[in-house]
PABAKOL-678346 format. One record per residue (C-alpha): z, x, y; residue in three letters. Coordinates in steps of 0.001 Angstrom, whole numbers, padded with zeros to 6 digits, always signed. Each point is the difference from the previous one (the first is absolute). Layout:
N
ZXYala;...
This chain:
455
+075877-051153+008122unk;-000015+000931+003513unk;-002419+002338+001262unk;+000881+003285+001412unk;-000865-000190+003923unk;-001963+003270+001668unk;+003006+001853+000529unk;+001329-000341-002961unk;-003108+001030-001878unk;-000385+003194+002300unk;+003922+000861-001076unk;-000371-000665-003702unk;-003060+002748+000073unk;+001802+002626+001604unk;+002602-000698-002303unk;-002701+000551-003183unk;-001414+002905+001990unk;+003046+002049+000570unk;+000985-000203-003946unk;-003187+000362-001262unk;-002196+002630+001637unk;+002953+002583+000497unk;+001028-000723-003363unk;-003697+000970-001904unk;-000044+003081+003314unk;+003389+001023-001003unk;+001292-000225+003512unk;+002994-000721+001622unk;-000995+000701+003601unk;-003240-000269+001607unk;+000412+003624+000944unk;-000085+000755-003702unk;-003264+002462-001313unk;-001918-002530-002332unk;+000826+001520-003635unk;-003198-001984-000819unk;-002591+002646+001967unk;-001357+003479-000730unk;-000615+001934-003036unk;+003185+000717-000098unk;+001599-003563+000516unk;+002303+001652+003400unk;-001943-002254+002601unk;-002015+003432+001198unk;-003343+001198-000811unk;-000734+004453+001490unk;-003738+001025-000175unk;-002223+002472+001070unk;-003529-000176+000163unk;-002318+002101-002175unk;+000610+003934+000653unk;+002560-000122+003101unk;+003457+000065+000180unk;+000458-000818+003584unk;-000583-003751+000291unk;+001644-002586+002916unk;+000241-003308+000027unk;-000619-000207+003300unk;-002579-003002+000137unk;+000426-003575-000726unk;+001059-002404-003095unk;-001654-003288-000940unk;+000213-002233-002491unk;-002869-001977-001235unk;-000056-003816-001455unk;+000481+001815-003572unk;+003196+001826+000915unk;-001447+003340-000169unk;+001040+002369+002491unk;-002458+001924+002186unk;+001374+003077+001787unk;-001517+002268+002382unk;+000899+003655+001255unk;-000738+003693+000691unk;-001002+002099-003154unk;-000200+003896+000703unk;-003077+001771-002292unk;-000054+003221-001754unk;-001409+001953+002870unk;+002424-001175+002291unk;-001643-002583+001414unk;+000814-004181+000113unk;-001526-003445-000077unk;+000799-003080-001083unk;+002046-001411-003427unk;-000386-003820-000394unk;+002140-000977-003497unk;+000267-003272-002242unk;+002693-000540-001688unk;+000058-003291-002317unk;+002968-002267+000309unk;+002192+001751-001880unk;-000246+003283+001810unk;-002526+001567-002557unk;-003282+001661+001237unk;-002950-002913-000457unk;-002595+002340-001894unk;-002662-002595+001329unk;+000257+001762+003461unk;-001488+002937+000847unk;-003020+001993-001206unk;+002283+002116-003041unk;+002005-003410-001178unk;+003419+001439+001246unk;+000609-002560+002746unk;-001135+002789+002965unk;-002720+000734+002676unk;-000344+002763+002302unk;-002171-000541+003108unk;-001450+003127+001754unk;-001283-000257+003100unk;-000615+003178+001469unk;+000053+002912-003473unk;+002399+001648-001245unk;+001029+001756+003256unk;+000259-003846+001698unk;+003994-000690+001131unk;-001054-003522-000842unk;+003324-002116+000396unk;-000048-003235-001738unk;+003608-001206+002298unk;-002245-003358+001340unk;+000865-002036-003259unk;-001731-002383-001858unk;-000460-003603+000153unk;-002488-002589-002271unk;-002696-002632+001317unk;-000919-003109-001516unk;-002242+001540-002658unk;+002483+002477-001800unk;-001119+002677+001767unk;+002289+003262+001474unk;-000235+001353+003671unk;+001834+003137+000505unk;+000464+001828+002793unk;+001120+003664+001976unk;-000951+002285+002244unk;-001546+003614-000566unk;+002769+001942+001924unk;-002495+003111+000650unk;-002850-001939+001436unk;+001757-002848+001872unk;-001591-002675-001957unk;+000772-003298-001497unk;-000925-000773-003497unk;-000664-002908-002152unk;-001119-000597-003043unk;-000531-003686-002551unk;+000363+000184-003318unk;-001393-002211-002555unk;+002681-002000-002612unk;-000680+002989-002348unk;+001103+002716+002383unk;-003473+000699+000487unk;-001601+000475+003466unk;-002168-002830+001503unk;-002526+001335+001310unk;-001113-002764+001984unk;+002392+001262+002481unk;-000341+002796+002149unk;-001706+002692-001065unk;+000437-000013-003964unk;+003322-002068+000398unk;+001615+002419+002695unk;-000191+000037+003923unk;+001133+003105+002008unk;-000102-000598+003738unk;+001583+002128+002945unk;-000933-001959+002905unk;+003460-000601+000036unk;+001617+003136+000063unk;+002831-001279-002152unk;+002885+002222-000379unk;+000901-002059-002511unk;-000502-003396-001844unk;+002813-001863-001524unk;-000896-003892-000520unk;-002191-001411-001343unk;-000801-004636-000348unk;-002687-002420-000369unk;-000263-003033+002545unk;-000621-002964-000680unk;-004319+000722+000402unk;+000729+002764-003032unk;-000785+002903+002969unk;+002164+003304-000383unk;+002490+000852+002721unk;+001465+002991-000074unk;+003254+001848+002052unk;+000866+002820+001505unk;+000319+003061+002722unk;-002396+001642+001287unk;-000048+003815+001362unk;+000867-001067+003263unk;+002921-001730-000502unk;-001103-003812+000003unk;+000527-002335-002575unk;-003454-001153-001673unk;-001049-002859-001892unk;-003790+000275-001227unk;-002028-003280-001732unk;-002774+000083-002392unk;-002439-002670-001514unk;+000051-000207-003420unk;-002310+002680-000799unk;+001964+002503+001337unk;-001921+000306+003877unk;+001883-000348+003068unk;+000363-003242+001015unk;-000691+000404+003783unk;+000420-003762+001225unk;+004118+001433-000512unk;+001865+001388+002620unk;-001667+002550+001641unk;-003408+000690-002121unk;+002043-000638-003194unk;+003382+001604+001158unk;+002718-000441+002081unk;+002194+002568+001873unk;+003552-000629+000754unk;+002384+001893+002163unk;+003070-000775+001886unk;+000144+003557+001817unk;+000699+002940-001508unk;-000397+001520-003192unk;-000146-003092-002842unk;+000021+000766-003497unk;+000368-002205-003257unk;+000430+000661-003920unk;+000743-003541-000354unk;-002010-003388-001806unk;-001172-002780+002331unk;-000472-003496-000663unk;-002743-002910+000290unk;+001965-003071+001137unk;-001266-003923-001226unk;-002093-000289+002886unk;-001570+003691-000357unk;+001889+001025+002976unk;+000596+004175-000758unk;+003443+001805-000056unk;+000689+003143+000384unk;+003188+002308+000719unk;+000013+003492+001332unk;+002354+002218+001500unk;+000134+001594+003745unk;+001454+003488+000402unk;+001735+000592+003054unk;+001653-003077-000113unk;+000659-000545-003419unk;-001153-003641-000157unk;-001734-001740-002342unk;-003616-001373+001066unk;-000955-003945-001316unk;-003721-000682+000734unk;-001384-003499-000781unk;-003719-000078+000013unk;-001928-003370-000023unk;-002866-000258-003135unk;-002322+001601+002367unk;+001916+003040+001175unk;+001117-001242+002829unk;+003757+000159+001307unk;+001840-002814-000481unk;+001557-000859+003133unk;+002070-002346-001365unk;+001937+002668-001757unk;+002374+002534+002040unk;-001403+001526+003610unk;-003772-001090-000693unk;+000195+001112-003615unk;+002110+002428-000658unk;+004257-000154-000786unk;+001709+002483+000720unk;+003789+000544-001551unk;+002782+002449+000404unk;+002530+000387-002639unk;+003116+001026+001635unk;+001768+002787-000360unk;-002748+002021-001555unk;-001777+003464+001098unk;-002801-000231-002326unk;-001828-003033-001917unk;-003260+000068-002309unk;-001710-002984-000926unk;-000865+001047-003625unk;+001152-003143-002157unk;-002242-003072+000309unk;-000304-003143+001686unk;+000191-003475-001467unk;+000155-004001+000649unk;+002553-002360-000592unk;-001010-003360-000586unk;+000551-001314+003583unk;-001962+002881+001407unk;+002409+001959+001093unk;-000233+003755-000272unk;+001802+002640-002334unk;-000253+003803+000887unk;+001453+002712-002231unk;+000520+003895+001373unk;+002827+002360+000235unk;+001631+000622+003064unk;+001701+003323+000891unk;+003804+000375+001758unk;+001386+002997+000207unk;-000715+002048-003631unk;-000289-003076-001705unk;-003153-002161-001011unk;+000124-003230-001396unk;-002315-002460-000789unk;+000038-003121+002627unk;-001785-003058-000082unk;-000466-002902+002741unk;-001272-003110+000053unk;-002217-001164+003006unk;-001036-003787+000860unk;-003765-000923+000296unk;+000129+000372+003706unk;+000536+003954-000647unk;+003879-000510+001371unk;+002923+001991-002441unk;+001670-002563-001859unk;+003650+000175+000609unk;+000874-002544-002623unk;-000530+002466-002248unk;+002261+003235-001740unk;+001798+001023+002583unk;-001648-000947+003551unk;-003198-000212-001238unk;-000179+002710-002617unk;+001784+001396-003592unk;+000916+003884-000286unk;+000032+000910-003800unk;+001328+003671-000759unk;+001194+001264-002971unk;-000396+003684+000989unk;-000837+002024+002865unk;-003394+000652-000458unk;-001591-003447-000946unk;-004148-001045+000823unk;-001119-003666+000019unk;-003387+001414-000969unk;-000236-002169-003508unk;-001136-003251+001365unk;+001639-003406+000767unk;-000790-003362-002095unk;+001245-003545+000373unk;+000892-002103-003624unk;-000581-003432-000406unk;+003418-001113+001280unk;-000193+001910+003408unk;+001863+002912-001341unk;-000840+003296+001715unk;-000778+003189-002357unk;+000549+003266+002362unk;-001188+002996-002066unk;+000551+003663+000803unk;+001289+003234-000871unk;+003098+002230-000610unk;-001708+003040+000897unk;+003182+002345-000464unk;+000429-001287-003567unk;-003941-000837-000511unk;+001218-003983-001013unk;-002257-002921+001049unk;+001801-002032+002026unk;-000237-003998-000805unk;+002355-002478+002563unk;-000436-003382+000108unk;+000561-002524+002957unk;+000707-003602+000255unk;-002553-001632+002085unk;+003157-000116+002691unk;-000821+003996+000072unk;+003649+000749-001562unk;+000213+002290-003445unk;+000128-002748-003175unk;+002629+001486-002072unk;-000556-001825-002979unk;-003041+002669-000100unk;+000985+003327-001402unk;+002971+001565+001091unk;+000748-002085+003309unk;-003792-000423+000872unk;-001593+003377-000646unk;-000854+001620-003035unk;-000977+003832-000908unk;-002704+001234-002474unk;-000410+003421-001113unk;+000315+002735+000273unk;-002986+001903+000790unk;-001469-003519+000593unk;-001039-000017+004354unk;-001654-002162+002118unk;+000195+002777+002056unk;-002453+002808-001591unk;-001783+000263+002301unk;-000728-003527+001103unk;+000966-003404-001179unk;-001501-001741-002901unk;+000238-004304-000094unk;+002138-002808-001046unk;-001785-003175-001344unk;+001856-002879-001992unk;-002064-001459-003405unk;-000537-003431-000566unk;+003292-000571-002284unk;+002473+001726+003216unk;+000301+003236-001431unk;-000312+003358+002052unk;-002627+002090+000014unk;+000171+003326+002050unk;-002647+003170+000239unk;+001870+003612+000145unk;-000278+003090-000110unk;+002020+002240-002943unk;+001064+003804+000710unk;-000381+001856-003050unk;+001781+002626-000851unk;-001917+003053+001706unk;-000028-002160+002794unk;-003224-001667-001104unk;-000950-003212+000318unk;-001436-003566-001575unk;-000186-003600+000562unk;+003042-002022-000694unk;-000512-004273-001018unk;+003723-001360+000583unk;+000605-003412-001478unk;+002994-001885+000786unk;+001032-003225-001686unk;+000159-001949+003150unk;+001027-004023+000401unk;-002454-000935-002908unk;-000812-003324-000028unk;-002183-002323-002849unk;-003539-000963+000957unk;+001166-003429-000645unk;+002600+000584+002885unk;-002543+002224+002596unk;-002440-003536-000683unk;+002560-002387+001276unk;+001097+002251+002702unk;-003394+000041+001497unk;+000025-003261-000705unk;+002763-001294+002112unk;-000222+002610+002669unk;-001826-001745+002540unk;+002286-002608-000015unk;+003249+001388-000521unk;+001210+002194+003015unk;+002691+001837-002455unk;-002141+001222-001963unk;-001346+003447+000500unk;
């Protein structure tokens, strides 16, 4: 018999994967909800934490090497006040009862009492030993906070003070990123009250890492007033990230920052991009930044022209320079009303395919497009790229919420749900996604180093 050569193997697995996992998922487009997730077997899962009705999913969603789901947000208390909701949810959307101190899958972190405006919008991310960092900002005090949780939902108190740290050196307006480099240490991003762009290290335990930047931080401002509600990212060589947006001009604001907290000179004028869209009057840089696979940058906003917003993505190269190959001179317009936010996040599958996730905030929808790595809508997605979820399900209330992508390709996004009475509660969103074996993802990986095709 004559044996099947590389690329014949790689096609005979897609070929298994496309009948098999959307058959047992029940899906006929990636853009599908997975029948397979929630209580209620619709692909969502709506809580609220204990006594509140008034919960967003503002935070951050990760997924651990069991396929639970860890998301992070804003809970608001009986007496009016709010800190910080961290979830687990096991693979199949239900609450893991082996999280949290009552066994319903929930912690609340307080930082401040019940007066605190503790807001948990930093997200959430997981080191090497299981454990949770979360992270926000107190909004009255000008603080950032952090806080590590043990695999239990407990806090470790071998960080901080009791598990938490509450600092206001920084005079954060607020924080809205959270990552670990490479050394474990914590970097955080955000604004500060006077209108620079901040990103703040700490060791391990929680103390400012002063050999960073500037005595642990690092101010950036391209003139003017700078503000961000948008994720960063740690590159491969732990080169920092981060997009902001400058009012006046209405231009977004690329930093690159070496591992020290240094500019990158390499990148834009000494460090810092900056890009016009054209034609618009008013731009936010609320979305998310991420990497392709040959380095080159992805932003995702929404751009203003006339009385319409949209949601707009562009694509930079590693030098900082707009990317012209890609959408449409160098970036993709998606609008599907006239009042869309890119504030849901941005994520990059496996194959190079761009997730841009947002918000219908006329019609309360999320907002899901996705782009071939070319930039251009992939209409075999949805209903000629984009797909809608709701209503009453927003990206947009009041802040965005994540977009991550599980180890079998399927879609995992954090939301916020209007109730009726205008309250609110998290939202988990699964969509079926390309799913693929494990058999297949194991010869993918295998071959990818030596296969330019290959994602």
């Amino acid at each position: 018999m004559k044996s099947l050569n590389t690329k014949n193997v790689i096609i005979f697995s897609l070929i298994i994967a496309m009948f098999t996992q959307r058959a047992l998922a029940k899906c006929n487009n990636p853009a599908d909800l997975d029948r397979t997730f929630g209580p209620q077997n619709n692909g969502v899962v709506i809580f609220n934490f204990d006594n509140s009705t008034n919960d967003r999913g503002d935070g951050g969603i990760v997924i651990d090497d069991q396929g639970r789901i860890v998301v992070s947000g804003t809970q608001e208390t009986q007496f009016g006040g709010r800190q910080f909701g961290v979830a687990r949810l096991l693979s199949n959307g239900l609450l893991d009862s082996t999280f949290g101190p009552n066994g319903d899958g929930k912690v609340t972190i307080d930082f401040s009492g019940e007066d605190s405006n503790d807001r948990g919008r930093g997200g959430v991310v997981r080191d090497t030993q299981g454990r949770l960092i979360v992270a926000g900002y107190d909004s009255f005090g000008k603080k950032y906070e952090v806080a590590r949780l043990l695999e239990n939902g407990a806090l470790d108190s071998s960080f901080g003070t009791g598990g938490k740290v509450i600092e206001s050196s920084a005079n954060t307006e607020r924080i809205t990123g959270v990552k670990l480099n490479k050394n474990g240490k914590i970097v955080l991003f955000g604004e500060t009250t006077s209108d620079d762009l901040v990103v703040i290290q700490l060791n391990t335990n929680g103390l400012l890492d002063t050999s960073f930047g500037d005595s642990g931080m690092k101010l950036i401002n391209a003139g003017g007033v700078i503000f961000s509600r948008s994720e960063f990212i740690i590159d491969p060589q732990g080169k920092i990230i981060v997009v902001g947006s400058k009012h006046g001009d209405d231009d977004f604001v690329i930093a690159r920052l070496n591992a020290d907290g240094s500019f990158d000179t390499k990148f834009g004028n000494n460090g810092i991009a900056i890009i016009d869209i054209p034609s618009s009057i008013a731009i936010n840089a609320d979305g998310g930044i991420a990497l392709t696979r040959l380095g080159k940058i992805i932003v995702l906003g929404d751009s203003k022209s006339n009385s319409n917003r949209s949601m707009v993505a562009f694509q930079l190269n590693n030098d900082g320079s707009l990317d012209t190959a890609f959408g449409t001179n160098g970036s993709t317009i998606v609008s599907v009303s006239n009042d869309d936010n890119g504030e849901g996040g941005i994520t990059i599958d496996s194959w190079g395919n761009i997730y841009l996730y947002g918000a219908d905030e006329n019609n309360h929808c999320i907002i899901l497009a996705r782009l071939k790595p070319n930039g251009l809508l992939d209409i075999t997605f949805g209903n000629n790229g984009i797909t809608l979820i709701g209503p009453k399900l927003d990206a947009g209330v009041p802040q965005g919420g994540g977009i991550t992508i599980d180890a079998q390709g399927r879609i995992v996004l954090l939301a916020t749900r209007r109730n009726p009475g205008n309250d609110l509660a998290f939202a988990v969103v699964r969509l079926c996604g390309d799913q693929l074996p494990a058999f297949v993802v194991a010869l993918r990986e295998k071959y990818r180093a030596n296969c330019s095709v290959l994602p």
